[in-house]
KEZALO-574254 format. One line per 4 residues: number of its first residue (from 0); their letters; for each residue z, y, x of N, C-alpha, C, O, CB. Coordinates in steps of 0.02 Angstrom, whole numbers, plus 32768, in hexadecimal, padded with zeros to 4 digits. Glycine has a CB too. Example, Ala and Ser with C-alpha at 12.3 -4.5 7.8 and 13.67 -1.06 7.14 Angstrom:
2
0 = as = 8186:7EE4:8294:8186:7F1F:8267:8186:7F5B:8294:81A7:7F5A:82C8:81C4:7F20:8235  8162:7F90:8282:8165:7FCB:82AC:818A:8002:8285:8192:8039:829E:811E:7FE2:82C0
//
This chain:
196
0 = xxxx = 8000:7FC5:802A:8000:8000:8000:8000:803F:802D:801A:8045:8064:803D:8000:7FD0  7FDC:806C:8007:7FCC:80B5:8031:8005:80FA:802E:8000:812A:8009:7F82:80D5:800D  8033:80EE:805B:805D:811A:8037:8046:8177:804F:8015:8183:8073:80B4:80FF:804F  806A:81A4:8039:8051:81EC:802F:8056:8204:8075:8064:8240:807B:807E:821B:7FF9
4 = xxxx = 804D:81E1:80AD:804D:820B:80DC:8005:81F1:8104:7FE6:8215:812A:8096:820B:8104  7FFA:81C6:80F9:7FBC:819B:80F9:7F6F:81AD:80CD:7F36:819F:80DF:7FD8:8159:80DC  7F84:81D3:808C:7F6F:81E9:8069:7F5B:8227:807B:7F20:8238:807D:7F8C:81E0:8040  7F92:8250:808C:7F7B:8294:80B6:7F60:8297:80EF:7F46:82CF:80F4:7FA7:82BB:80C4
8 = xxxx = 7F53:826C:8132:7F44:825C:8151:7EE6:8250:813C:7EBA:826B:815E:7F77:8234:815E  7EDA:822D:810F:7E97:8219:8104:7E6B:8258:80DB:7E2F:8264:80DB:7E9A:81D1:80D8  7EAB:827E:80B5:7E89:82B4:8091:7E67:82DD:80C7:7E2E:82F3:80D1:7EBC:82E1:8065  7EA9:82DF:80EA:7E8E:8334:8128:7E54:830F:8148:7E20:832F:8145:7ED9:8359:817F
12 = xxxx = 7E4C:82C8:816D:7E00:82C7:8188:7DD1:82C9:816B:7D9C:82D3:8188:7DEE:829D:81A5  7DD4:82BC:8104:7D91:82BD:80F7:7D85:8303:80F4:7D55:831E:8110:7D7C:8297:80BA  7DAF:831F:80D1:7D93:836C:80DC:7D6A:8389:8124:7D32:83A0:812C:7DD6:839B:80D7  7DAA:837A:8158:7D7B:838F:818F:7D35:8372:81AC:7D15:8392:81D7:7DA1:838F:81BF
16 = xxxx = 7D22:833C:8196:7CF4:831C:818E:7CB6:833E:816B:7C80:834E:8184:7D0C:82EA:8173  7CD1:8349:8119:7C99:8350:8107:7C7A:83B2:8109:7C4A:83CF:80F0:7C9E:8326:80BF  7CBB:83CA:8139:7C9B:8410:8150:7C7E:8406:818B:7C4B:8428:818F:7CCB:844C:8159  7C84:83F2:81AA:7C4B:83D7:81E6:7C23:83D3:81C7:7C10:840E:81C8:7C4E:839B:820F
20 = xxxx = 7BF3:83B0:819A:7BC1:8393:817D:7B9E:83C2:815C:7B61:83C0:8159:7BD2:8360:8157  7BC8:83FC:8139:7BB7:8432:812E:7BA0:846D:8156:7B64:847C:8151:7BDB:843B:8114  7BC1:848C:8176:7BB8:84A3:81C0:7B6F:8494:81E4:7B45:84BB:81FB:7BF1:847D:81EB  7B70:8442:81DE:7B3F:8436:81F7:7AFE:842C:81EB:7AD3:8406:81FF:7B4C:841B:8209
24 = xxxx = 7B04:8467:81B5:7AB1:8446:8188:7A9B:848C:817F:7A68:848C:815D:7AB7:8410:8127  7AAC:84C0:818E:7AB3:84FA:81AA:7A7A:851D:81CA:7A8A:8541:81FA:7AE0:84F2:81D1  7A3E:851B:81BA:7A01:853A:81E7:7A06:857E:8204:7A05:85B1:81E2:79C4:853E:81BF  7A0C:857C:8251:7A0D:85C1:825A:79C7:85CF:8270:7996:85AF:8281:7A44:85D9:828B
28 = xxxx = 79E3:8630:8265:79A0:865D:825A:7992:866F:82A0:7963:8694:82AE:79A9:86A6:8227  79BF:8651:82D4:799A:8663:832C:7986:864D:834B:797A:8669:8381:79AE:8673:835C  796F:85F9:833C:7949:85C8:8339:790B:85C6:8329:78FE:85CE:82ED:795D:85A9:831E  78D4:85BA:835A:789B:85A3:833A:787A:855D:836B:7871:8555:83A7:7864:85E9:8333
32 = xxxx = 7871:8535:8336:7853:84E9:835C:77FE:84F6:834E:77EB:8517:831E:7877:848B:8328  77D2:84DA:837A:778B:84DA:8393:7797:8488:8390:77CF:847D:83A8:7774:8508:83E9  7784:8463:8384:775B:8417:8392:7717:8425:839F:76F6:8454:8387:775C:83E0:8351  7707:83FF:83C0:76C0:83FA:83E4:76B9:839E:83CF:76DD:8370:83BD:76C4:8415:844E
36 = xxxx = 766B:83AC:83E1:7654:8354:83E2:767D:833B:83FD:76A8:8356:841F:7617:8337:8406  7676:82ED:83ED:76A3:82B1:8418:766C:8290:8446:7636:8279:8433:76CA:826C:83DF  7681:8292:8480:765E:827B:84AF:767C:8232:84C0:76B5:821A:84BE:765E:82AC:84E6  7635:8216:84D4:7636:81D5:84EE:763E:81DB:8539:7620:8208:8556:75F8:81AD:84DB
40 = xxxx = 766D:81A9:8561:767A:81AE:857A:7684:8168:8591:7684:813B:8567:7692:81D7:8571  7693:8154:85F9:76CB:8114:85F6:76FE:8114:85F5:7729:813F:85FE:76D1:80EF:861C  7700:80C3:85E1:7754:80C6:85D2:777B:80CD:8600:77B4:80CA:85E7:7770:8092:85B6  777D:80D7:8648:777B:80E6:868E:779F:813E:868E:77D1:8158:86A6:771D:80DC:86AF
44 = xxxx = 776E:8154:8668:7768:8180:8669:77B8:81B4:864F:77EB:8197:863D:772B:817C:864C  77B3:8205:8652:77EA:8220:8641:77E5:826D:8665:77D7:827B:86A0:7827:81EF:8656  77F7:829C:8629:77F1:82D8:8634:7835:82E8:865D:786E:82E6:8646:77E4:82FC:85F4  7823:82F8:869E:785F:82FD:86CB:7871:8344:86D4:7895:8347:8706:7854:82DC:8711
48 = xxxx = 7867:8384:86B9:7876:83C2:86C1:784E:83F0:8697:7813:83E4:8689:7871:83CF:8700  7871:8429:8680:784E:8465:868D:784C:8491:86C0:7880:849F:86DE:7859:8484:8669  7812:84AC:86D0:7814:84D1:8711:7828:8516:86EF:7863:8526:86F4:77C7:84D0:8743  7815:852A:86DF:7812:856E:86A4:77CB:8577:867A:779D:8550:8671:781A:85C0:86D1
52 = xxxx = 77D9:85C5:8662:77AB:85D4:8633:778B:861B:864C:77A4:863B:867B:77CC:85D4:85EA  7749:8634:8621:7742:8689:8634:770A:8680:85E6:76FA:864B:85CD:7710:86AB:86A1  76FB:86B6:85D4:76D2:86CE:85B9:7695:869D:858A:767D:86A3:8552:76C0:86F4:85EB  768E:8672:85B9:764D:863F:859E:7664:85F9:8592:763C:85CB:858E:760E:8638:85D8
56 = xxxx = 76B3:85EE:858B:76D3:85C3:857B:76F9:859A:85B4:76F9:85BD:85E7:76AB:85A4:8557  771B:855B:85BF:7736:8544:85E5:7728:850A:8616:76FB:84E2:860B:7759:8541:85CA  774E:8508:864A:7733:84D6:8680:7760:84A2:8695:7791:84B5:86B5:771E:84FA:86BD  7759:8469:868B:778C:8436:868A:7766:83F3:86C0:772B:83E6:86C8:779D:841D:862E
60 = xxxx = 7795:83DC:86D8:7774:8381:86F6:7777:8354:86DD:7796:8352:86A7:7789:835D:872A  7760:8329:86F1:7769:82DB:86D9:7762:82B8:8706:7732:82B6:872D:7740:82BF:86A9  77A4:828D:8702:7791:824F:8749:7780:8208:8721:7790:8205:86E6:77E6:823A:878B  7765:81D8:873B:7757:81A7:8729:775F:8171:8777:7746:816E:87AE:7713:81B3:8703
64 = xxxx = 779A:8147:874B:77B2:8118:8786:777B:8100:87AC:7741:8107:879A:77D8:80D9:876E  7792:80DA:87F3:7779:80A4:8814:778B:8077:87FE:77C4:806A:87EA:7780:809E:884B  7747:8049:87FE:7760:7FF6:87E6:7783:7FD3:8827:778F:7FEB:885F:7712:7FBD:87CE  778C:7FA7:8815:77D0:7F7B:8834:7793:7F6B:8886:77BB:7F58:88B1:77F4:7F13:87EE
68 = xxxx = 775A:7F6B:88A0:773E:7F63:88D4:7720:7FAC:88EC:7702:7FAF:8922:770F:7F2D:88C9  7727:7FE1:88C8:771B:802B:88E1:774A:8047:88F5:777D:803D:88D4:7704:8056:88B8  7751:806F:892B:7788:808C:893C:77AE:80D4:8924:77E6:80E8:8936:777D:808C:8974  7785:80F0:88FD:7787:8136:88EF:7786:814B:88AE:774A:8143:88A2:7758:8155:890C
72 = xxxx = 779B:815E:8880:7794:8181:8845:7758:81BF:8853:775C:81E5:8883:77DF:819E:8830  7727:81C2:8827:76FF:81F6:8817:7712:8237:87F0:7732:822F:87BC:76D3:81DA:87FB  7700:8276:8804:7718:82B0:87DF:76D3:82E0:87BD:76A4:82F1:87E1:7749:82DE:8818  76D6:82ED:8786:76A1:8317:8768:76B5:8351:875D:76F2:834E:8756:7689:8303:8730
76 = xxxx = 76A2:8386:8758:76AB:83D6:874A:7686:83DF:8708:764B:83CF:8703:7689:840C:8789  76A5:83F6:86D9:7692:840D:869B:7691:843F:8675:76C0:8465:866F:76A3:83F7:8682  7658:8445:8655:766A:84A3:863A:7655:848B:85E8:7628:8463:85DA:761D:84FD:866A  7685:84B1:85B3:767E:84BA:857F:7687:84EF:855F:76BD:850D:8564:7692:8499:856E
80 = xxxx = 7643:850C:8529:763A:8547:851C:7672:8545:84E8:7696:8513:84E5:75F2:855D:850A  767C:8585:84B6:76AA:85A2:84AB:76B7:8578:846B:76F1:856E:8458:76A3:85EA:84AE  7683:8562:844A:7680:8528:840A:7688:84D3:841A:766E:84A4:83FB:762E:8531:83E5  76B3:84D1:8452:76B1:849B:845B:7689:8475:8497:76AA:8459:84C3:76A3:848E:8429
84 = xxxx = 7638:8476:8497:7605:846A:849A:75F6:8457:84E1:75E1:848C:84F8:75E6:8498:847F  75F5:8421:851A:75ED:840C:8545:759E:841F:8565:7569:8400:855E:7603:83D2:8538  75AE:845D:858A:7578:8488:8599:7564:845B:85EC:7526:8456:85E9:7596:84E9:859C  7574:8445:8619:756A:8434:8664:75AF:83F9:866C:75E8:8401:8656:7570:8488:869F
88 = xxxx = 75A3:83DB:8680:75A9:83A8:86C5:7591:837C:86EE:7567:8350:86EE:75C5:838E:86C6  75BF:8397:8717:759C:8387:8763:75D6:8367:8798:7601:838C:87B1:757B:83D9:8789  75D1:8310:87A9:760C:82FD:87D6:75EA:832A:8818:75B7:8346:8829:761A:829C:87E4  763B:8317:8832:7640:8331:887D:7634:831A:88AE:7654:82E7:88B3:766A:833E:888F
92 = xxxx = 7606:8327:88F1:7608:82E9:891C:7619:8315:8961:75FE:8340:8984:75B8:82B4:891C  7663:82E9:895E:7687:8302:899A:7682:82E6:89E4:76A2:82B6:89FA:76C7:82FB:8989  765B:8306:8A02:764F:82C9:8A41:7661:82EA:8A7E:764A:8323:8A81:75FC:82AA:8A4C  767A:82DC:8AA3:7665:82E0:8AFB:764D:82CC:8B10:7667:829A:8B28:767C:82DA:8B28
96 = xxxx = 760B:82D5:8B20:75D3:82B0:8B49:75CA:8280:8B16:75BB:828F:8ADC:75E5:828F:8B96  75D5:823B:8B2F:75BC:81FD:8AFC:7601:81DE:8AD8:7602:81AF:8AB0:7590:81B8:8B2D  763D:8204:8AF1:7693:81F1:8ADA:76A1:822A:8A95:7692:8265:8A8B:76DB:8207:8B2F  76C4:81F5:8A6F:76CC:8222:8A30:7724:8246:8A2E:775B:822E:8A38:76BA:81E7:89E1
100 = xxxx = 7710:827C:8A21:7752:82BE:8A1F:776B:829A:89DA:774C:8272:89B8:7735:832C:8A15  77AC:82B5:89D1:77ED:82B3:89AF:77DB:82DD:8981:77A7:82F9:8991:782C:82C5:89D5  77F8:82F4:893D:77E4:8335:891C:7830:8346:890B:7855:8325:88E7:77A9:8330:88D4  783E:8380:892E:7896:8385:891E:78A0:83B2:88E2:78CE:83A5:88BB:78C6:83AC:8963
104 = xxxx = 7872:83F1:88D5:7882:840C:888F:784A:8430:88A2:7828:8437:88D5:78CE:8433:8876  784C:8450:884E:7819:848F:8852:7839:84BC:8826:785D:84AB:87F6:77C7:8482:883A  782B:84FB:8838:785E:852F:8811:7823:856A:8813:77F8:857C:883B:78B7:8547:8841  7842:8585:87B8:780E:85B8:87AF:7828:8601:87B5:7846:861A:8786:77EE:85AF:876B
108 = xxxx = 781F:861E:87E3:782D:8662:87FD:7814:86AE:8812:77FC:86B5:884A:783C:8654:8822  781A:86E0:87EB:77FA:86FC:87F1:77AC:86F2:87E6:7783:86F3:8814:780F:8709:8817  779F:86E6:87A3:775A:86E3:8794:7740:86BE:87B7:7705:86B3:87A8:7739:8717:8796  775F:8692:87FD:773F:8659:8814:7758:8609:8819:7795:8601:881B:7732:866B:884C
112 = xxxx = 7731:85D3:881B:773F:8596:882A:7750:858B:8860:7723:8592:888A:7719:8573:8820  7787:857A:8876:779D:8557:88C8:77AB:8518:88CE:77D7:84FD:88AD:77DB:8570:88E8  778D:84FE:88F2:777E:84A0:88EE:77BC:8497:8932:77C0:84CF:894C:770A:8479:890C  77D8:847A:8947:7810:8459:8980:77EA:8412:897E:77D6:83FF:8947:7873:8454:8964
116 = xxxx = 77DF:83EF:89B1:77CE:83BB:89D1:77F6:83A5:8A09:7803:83CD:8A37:7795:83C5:89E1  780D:8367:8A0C:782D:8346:8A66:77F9:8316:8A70:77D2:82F7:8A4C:788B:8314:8A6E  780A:831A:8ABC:77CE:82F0:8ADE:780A:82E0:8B0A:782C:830A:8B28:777B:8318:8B01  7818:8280:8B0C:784F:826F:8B45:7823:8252:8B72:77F5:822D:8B60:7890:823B:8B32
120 = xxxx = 782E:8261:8BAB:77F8:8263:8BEF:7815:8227:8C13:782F:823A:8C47:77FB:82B2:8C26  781B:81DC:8C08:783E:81B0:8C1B:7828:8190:8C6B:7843:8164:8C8C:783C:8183:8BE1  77FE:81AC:8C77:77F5:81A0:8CD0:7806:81D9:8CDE:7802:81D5:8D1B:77AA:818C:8CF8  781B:821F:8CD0:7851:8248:8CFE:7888:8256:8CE3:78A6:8288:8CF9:783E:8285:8D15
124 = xxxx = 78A5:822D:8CA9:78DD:822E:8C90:78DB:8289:8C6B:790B:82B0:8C6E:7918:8217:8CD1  78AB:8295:8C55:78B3:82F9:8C37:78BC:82DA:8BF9:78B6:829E:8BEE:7861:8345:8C3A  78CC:8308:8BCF:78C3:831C:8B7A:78C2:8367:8B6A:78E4:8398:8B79:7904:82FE:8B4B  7884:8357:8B3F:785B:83B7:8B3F:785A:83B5:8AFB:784B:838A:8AD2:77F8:83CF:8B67
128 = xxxx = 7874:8404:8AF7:7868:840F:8ABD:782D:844C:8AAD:782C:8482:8ACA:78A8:841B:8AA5  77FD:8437:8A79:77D9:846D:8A89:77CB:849C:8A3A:77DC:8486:8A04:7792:844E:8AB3  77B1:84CD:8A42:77AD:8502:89F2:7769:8514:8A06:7755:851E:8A3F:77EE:8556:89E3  773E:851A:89BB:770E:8534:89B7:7715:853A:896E:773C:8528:8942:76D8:8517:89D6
132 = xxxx = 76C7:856D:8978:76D0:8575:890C:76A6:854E:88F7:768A:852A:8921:76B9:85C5:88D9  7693:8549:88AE:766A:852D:8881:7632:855C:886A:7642:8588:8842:7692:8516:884B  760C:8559:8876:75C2:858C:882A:75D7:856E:87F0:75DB:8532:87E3:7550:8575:882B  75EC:85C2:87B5:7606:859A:8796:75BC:85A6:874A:75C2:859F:870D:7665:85AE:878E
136 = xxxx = 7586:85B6:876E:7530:85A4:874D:7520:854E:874F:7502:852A:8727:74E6:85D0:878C  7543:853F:878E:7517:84E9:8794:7551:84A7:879C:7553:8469:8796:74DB:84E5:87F0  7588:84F0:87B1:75D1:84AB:87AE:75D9:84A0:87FC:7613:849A:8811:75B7:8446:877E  759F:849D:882E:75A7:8476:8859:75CC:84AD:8893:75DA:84E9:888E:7562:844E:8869
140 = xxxx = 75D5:8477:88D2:75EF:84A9:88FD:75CF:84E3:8932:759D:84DE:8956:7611:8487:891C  75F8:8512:892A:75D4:854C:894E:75C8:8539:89A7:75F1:8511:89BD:760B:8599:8942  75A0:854C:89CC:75B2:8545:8A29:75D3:8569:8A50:75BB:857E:8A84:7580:8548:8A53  7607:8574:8A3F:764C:859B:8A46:767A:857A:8A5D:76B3:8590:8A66:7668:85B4:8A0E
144 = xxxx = 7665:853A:8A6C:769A:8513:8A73:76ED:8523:8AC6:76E2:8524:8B02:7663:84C7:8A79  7710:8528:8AB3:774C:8548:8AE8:7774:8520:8ADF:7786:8509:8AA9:776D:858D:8ADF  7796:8508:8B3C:77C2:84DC:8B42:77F8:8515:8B28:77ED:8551:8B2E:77C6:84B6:8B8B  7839:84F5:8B08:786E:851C:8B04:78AE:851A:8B0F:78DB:8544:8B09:786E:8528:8ADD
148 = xxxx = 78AC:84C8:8B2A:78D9:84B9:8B4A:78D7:8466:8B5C:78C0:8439:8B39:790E:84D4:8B26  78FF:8462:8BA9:78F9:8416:8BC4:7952:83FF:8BD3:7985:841D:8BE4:78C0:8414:8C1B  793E:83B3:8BBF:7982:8395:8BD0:7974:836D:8C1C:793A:835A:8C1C:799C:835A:8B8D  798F:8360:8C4E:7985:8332:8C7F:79CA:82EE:8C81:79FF:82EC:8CA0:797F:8365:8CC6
152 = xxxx = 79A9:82BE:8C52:79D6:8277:8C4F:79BE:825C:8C8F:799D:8229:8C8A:79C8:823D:8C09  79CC:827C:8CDB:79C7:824F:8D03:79F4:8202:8D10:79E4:81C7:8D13:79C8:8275:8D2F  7A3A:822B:8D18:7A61:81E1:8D14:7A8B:81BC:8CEF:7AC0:819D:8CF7:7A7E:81DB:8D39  7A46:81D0:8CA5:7A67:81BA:8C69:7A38:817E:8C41:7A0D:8173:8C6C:7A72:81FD:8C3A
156 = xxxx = 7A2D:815B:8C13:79F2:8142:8C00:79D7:8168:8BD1:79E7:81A1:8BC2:79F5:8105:8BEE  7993:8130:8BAC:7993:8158:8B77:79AC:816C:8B3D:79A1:81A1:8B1F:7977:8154:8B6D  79D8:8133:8B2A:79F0:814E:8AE9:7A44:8183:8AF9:7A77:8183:8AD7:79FE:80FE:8AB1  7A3A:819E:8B25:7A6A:81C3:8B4A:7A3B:8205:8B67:7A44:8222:8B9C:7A8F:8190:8B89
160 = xxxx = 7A13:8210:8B3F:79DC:8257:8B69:79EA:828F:8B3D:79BD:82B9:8B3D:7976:824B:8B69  7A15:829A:8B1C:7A1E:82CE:8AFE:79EC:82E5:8AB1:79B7:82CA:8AA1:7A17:82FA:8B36  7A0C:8315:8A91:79F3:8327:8A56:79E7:8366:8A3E:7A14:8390:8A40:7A12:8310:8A32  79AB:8374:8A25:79B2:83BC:8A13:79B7:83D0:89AC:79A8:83AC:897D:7962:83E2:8A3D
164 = xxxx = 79D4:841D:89B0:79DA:8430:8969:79B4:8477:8966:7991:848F:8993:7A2C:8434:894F  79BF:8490:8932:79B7:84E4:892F:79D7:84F7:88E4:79E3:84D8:88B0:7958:8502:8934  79DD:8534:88F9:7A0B:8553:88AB:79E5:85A3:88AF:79E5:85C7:88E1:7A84:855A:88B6  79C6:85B4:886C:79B1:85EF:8865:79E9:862B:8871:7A21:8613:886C:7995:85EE:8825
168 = xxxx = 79E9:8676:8880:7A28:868F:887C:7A23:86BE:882E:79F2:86D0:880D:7A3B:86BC:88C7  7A66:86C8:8828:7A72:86E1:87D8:7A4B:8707:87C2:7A2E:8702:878C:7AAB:8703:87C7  7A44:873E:87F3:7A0D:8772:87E8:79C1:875D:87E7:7998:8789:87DA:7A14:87A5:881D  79A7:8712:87F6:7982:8715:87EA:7956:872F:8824:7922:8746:880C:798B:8729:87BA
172 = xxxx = 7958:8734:8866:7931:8754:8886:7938:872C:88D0:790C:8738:88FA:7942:87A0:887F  7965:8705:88DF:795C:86DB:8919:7965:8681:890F:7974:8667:88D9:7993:86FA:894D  795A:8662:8942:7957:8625:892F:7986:8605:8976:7973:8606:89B1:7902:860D:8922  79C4:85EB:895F:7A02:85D5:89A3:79D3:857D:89A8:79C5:855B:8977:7A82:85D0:897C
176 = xxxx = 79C9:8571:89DD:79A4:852B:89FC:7A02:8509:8A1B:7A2E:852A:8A37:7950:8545:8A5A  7A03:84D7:8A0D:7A3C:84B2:8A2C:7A2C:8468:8A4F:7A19:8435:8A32:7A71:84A8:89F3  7A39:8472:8A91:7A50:842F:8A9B:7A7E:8406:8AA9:7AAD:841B:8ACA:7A3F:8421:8AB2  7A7D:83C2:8A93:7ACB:83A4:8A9A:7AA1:836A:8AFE:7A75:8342:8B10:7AF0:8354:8A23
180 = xxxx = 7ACA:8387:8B12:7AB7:836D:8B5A:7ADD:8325:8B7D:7B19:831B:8B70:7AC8:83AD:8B8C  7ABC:82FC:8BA5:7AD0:82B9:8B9B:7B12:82CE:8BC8:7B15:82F7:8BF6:7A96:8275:8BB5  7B49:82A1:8BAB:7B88:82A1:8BCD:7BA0:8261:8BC8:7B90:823B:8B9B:7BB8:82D0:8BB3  7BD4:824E:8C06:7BF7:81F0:8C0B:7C2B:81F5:8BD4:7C47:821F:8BAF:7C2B:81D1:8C69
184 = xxxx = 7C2A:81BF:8BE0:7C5C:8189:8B97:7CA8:81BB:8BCC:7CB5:81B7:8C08:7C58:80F1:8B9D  7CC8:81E0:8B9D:7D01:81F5:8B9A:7D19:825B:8BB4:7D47:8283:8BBC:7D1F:81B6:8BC8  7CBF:8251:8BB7:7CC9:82AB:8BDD:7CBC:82DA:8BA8:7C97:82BF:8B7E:7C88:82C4:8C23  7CC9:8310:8B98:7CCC:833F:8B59:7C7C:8343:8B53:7C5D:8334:8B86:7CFA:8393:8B64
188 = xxxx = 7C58:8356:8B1B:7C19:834A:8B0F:7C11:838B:8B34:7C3A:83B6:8B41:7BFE:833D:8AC4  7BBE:8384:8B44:7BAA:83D0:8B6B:7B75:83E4:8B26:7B5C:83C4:8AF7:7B75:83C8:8BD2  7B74:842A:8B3D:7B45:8456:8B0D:7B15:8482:8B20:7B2A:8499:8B55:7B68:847D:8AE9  7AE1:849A:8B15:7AA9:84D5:8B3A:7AAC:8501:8AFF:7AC2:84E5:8ACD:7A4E:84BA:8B51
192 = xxxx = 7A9B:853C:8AF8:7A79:8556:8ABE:7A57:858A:8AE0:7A69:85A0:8B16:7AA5:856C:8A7F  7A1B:85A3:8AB7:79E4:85D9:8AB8:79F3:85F5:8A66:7A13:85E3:8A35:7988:85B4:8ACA  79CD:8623:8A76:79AC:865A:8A46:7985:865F:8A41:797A:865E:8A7E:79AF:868B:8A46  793E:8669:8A23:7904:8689:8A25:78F7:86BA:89EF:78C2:86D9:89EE:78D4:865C:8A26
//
């Protein structure tokens, strides 16, 4: 048997229950949703970012795994006009010479695309990081390409060669490059940072 405190107990959650439900049905007026076509796609596949947006709509990636005998995940650059509408893409082909680059981020700044790439240089033990931009008419990359910073894992291996990041700054007007630099099992981690 249900006695009255049990009773009050079940009252107060349905209420609060069913104002949630209310609350939540609530259309607001500062909201607006765009759907676009549904694209086919693999199942591999997966929209891995937005880069940003400007004027003629937005620019996002997509990576699409490596299968279990490829070594690399593939990355596409994408632009969609303002209705949705899958205007360009174009994958990336990141190479050094005939060795394929890393793709560490791309960030949209100042009205431009900035692509980050590593290239780990495993017969001189380097890791480079490099920045260039994107055309953002064809997607692809500009020949701008600039080292911007190197790690040297000489007497480290590879999965001990260090890592790079970047963080836009608040204002919006510089871009901090970080690296986490290889250090031994028990020594305080080391750090680099730039500006550009």
């Amino acid at each position: 048997m249900i006695n009255m405190k049990q009773k009050l107990f079940f009252l107060v959650i349905a209420v609060f229950l069913l104002n949630e439900g209310i609350y939540a049905q609530i259309k607001s007026q500062k909201v607006s949703i765009t759907w676009g076509e549904e694209i086919k796609a693999s199942r591999k596949a997966t929209l891995d970012g937005i880069i940003g947006f400007d004027q003629t709509g937005i620019y996002c990636t997509r990576r699409e795994a490596g299968g279990m005998f490829s070594r690399s995940s593939t990355y596409t650059v994408e632009h969609y006009d303002n209705n949705m509408k899958q205007t360009k893409s174009v994958e990336l082909k990141l190479k050094e010479g005939n060795k394929d680059k890393e793709l560490e981020q791309i960030i949209y700044l100042k009205n431009k695309i900035y692509l980050f790439s590593s290239f780990r240089d495993k017969s001189e033990k380097m890791n480079f990081l490099y920045m260039q931009t994107l055309n953002k008419n064809n997607l692809n990359p500009n020949n701008d390409i600039t080292e911007v910073a190197e790690i040297d894992y000489e007497d480290f291996s590879r999965y001990n060669s260090g890592y790079y990041g970047n963080k836009i700054t608040r204002d919006s007007n510089k871009i901090l490059v970080y690296n986490n630099l290889p250090y031994d099992k028990g020594e305080n981690e080391k750090l680099s940072f730039n500006v550009y």
